[in-house]
Structures are given as structure tokens and as C-alpha cells.
N, C-alpha and C positions, 0 to 999 in steps of 0.2 A: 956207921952203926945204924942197925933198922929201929925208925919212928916204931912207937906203940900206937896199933890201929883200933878203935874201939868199934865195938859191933854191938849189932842189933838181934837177938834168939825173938821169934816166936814161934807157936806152937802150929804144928799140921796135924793132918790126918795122915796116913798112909795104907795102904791094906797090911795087912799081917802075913808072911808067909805062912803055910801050912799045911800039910803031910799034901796036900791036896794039889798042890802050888807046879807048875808044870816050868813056866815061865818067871823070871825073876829079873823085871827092867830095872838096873839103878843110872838114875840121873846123877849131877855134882848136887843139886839141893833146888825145894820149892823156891821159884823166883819169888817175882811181885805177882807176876798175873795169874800165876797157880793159888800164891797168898789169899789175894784180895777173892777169885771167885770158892774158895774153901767159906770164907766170910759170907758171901751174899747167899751160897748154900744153907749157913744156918741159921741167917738172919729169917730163910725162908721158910725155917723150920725143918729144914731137913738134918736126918742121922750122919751117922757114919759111914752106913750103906751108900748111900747116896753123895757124900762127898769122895769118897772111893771114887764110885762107877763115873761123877761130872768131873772130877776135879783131879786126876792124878795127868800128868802132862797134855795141858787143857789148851786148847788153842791149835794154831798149825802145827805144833810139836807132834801132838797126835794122830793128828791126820800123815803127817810124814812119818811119823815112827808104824802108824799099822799097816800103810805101803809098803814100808821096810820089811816089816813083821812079815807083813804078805808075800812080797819077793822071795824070802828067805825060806818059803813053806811051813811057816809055819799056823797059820788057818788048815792049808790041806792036812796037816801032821796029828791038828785038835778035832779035823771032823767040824768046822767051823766054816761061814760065809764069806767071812773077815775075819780080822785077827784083833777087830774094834769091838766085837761081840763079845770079848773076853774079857775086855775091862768091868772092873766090881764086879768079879766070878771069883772064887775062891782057886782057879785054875793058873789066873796071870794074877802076880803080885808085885805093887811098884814098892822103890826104896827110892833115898836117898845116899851120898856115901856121908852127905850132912843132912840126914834126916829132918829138921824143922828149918825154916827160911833165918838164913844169917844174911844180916846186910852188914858188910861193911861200909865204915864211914866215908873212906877217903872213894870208895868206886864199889857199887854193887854188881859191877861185868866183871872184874878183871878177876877171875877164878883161875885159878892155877894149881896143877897137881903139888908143889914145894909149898904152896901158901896154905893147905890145907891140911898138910901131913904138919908140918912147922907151929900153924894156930895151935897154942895150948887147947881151946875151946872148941873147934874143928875135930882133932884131933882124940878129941874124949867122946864126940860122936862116932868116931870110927870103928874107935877101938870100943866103944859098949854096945852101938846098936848095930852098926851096918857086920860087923865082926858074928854079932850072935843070928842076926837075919841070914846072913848066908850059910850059916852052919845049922840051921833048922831047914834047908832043904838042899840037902846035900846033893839030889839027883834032879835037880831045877837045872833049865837053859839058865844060866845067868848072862845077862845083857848087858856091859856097862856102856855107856850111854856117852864117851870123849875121852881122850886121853888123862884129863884129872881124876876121874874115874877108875882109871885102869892103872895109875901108880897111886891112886888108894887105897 
């Protein structure tokens, strides 16, 4: 019989899709090191804007991901240098398919597509935010970003 796992919600930023929205990256959910620099963002004073444009897959994530982006054409396809010039652009917009950082208690790695459709708490992300984010931009690349992603 499966143990009961308690978790940890806090809140993010994310951009907003919108009529505008070209590109639509979703990740499984903000780690810790997407968390913690959303934090020193607004310790520093900074918006929304600004946590968007520093803070949505921050780190090597990003650098590999607009490689990717760029492999794929899609800088050449936006008329763009990079495909990193489009973050906090109302063009590219990031998701989660668990929008705000959930840590579970027992392991905050072991993300799996069954663990997250399964999570009552997961699962009410799914189904209200990532559900209504890809249905506001219906003619978006959408990106999903692992296999957990892609059976959610």
C-alpha cells in the first residue's frame, strides 16, 4: 500500500500565455534554483517582468534549452539572434505542468509522469492551470520539456 507523501506548494512567477504567445515551453515544475533566484529577484526589487525575463529555466537549463530552441529554427522562424532574446517577450511563454515549486518530502528529484497525474495536489495543477494555459493559445509550438510532461 503507498505511504502518504507530504509536500511542500510555494508560489512562482510564470509568464502568461497570450494571443501574442508563439512558443509555449512547459517544464515538470520550478526546481529549487529557479525558486530561490525568483526570490533574490524580488528581494532586489524587481517585478514580474523581470522575474519572467531572469528567472523562467535559469541556469544551464537555459542555455541548453535556447541551443535546442535554436537547432530547431526556431530564432530563424521569430526573425530573432537567439532563441534567448525571447525570454520575458510576450512571444515565448514558460509553463509548468505543476505550475508553482512542489517539493516532496521523501525526494524532490524523483518526478515521474504516474506520480504527478496520481498526486491529488499535482493533479489539481493540471487539471486548472496547465489545462487552461494551453487552451489560451491554441496555435502556440508547445514544448514539453520530458516524458512527465508529455503524459501530463
Amino acid at each position: 500500500m503507498p505511504r502518504e507523501i507530504n509536500i511542500e506548494e510555494c508560489r512562482a512567477f510564470h509568464s502568461t500565455p497570450s494571443a501574442q504567445t508563439k512558443v509555449l515551453i512547459v517544464g515538470i515544475t520550478p526546481g529549487r534554483q529557479q525558486h530561490e533566484a525568483a526570490l533574490r529577484v524580488m528581494a532586489e526589487g524587481g517585478g514580474r517582468a523581470q522575474i519572467e525575463r531572469r528567472v523562467a529555466f535559469v541556469g544551464t537549463m537555459r542555455t541548453n534549452l535556447c541551443s535546442m530552441l535554436d537547432d530547431i529554427g526556431i530564432a530563424r522562424a521569430l526573425n530573432v539572434d537567439s532563441s534567448c532574446e525571447l525570454f520575458g517577450t510576450p512571444v515565448l511563454a514558460s509553463t509548468s505542468a505543476v505550475r508553482d515549486p512542489v517539493y516532496w518530502s521523501d525526494d524532490n528529484s524523483n518526478w515521474t509522469g504516474a506520480r504527478i497525474i496520481t498526486n491529488p495536489t499535482t493533479r489539481r495543477y493540471i487539471e486548472t492551470h496547465l489545462v487552461t494555459e494551453l487552451a489560451a493559445v491554441p496555435t502556440a509550438l508547445v514544448i514539453p520539456l520530458g516524458k512527465a510532461v508529455v503524459k501530463a
